[in-house]
C-alpha positions as CSV (number, residue, x, y, z in Angstrom):
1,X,93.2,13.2,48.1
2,X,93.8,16.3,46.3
3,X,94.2,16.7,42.6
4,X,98.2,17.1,41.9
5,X,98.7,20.0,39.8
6,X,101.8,22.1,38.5
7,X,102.4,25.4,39.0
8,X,104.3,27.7,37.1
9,X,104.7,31.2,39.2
10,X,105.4,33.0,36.1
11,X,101.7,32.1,34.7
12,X,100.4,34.1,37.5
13,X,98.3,36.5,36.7
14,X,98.9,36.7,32.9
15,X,95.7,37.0,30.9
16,X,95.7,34.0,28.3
17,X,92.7,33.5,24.9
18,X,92.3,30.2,24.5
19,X,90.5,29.1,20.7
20,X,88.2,26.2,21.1
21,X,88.3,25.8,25.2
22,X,85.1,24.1,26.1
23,X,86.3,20.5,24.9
24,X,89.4,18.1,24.8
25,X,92.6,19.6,24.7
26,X,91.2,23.6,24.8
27,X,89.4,22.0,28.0
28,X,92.2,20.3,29.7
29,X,94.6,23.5,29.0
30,X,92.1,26.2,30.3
31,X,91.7,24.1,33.4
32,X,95.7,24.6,33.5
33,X,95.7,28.2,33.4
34,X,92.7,28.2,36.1
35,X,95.1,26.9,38.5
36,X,98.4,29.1,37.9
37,X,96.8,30.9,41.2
38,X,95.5,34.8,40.6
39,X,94.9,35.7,37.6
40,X,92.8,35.8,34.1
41,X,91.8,33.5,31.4
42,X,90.0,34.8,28.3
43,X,88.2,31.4,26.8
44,X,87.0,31.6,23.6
45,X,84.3,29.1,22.3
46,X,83.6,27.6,18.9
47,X,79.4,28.5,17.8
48,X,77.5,25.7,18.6
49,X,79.4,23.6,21.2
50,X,77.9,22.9,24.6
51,X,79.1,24.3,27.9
52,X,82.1,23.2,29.2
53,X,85.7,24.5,30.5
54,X,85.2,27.5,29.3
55,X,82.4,28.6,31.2
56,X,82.8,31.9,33.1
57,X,83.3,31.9,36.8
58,X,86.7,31.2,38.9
59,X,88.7,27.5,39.2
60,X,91.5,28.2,42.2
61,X,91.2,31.4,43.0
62,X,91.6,32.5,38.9
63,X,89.4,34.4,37.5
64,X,88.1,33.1,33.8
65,X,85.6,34.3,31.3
66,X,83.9,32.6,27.4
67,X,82.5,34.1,24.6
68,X,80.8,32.3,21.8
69,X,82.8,33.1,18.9
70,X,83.2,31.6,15.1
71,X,87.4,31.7,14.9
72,X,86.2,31.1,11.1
73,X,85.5,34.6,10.9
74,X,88.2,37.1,10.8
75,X,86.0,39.7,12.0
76,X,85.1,37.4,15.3
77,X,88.4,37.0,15.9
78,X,88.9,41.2,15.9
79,X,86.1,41.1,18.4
80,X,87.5,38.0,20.6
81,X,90.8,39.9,20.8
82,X,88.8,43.6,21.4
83,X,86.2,42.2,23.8
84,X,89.4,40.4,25.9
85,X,91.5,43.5,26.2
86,X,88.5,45.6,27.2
87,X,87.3,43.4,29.7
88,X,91.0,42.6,31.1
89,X,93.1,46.1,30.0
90,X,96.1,43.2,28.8
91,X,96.5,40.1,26.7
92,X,100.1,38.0,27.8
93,X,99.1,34.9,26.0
94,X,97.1,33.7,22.9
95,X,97.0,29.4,22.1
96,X,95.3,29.1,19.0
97,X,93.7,25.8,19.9
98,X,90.4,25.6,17.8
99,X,90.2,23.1,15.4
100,X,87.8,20.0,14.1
101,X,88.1,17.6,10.7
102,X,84.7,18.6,9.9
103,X,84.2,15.2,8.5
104,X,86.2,12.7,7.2
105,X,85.4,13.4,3.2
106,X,86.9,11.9,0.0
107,X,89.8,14.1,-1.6
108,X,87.3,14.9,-4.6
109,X,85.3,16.8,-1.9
110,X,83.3,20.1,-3.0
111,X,85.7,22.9,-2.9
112,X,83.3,24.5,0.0
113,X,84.5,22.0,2.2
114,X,87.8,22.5,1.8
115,X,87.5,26.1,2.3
116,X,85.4,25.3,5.2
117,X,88.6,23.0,7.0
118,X,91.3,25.7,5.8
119,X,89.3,28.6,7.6
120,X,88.7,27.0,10.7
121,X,92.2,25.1,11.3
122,X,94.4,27.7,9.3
123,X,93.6,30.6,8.4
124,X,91.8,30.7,11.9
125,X,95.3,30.9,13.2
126,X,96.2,33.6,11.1
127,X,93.6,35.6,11.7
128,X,93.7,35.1,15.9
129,X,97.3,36.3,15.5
130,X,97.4,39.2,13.7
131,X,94.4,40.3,15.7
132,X,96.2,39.7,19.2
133,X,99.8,40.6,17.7
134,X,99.8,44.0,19.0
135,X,99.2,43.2,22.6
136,X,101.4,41.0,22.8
137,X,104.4,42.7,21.8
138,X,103.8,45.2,24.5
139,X,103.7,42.7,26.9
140,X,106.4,40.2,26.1
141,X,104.2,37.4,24.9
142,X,103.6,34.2,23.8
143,X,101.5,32.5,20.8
144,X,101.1,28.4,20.8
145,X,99.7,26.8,17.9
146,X,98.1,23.2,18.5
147,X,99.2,21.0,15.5
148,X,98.4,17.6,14.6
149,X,100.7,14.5,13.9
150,X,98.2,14.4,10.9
151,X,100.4,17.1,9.6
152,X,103.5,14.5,9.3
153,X,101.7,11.4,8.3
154,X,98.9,13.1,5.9
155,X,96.5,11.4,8.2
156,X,94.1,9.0,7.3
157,X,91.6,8.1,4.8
158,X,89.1,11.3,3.9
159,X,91.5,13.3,6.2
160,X,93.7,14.5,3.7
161,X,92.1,18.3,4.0
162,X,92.2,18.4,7.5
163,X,95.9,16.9,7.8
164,X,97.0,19.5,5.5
165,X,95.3,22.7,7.4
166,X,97.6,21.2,10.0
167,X,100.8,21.1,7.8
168,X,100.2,24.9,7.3
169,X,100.1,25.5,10.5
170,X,103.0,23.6,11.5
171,X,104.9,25.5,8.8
172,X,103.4,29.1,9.7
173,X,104.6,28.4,13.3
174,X,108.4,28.4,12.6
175,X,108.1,31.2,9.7
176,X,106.0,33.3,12.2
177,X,108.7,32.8,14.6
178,X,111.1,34.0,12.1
179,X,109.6,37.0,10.8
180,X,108.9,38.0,14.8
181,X,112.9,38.1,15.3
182,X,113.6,41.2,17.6
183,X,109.6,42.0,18.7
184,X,108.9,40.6,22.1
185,X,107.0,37.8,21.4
186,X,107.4,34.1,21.6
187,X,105.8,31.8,19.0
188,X,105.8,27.6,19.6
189,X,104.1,24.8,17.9
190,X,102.6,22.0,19.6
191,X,101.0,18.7,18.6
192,X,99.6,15.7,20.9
193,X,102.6,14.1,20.5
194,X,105.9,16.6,20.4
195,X,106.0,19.9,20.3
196,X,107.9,22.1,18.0
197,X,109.8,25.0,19.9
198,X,111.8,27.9,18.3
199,X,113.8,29.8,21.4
200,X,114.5,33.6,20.4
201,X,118.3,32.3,20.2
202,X,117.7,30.1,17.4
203,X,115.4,32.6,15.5
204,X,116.4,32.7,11.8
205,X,118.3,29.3,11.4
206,X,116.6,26.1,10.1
207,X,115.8,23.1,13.0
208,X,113.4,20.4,13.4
């Protein structure tokens, strides 16, 4: 029996980065956008993770491609963003996706792990957007930001770093939306239980 799937026609053929694509959620989305029909997926994958999703090649009929990239760095996000729009001549869609707890350490924790979890779960996010921010003005595109629930609850114990990376990001999500009012983008925030939407109507006003 074949594998149900939804299809959204106006996914077709958009080119789409994906942070953190070769496992779990990056994994289960990329596989998404393989089946929109024809088309191209940029994947993008955290150093030192196995293969996975992300692996170049086609799923449907949709062309896809990885690169092994450290979204930590702000200068491997440039190239992420550079090496995508050579390769593809577009970018339609970023979802800054990457993200790990690196650990679940005491709040007293060295203050290089803390920067450690704020560069790869914020300022990653940041970085992937400013980079790809250009493109997708010009062609009336979208960022999603994968949140946590963490970022509500605070998480749990020795998580306390990691749920508040998350908190920034669920904050820099709406105020990014905001500050994009009247450029052609779209900007939404998503976690693995709700997701937090701003449509371009609502842009400027306060909502949950």
């Amino acid at each position: 029996m074949p594998e149900p799937r939804l299809v959204i026609p106006d996914l077709a053929g958009k080119v789409v980065l994906i942070t953190g694509g070769s496992t779990g959620i990056g994994a289960a989305v990329a596989r998404g956008f393989a089946g929109q029909g024809q088309g191209r997926d940029r994947l993008s994958r955290k150093r030192g993770l196995g293969p996975g999703a992300g692996d170049g090649g086609s799923s449907r009929g949709r062309r896809t491609d990885s690169v092994r990239a450290d979204v930590a760095s702000p200068a491997d996000c440039e190239r992420i963003v550079a090496e995508t729009t050579t390769r593809f001549g577009c970018l339609d869609g970023l979802i800054n996706n990457a993200g790990l707890m690196l650990g679940r350490v005491p709040y007293e924790a060295a203050d290089e792990h803390a920067q450690a979890v704020f560069d790869l779960n914020a300022r990653s996010v940041v970085s992937m957007t400013r980079a790809a921010l250009a493109w997708l003005e010009r062609n009336g595109g979208f960022v999603i930001n994968t949140t946590s629930i963490t970022a509500r609850n605070g998480g749990g114990g020795g998580a306390v770093l990691y749920a508040a990376a998350k908190g920034f990001v669920s904050t820099l999500t709406r105020g990014q939306a905001r500050e994009l009012i009247g450029k052609d983008s779209r900007q939404r925030g998503r976690t693995g239980r709700d997701r937090d939407s701003v449509p371009r109507s609502l842009l400027g006003r306060s909502h949950d």
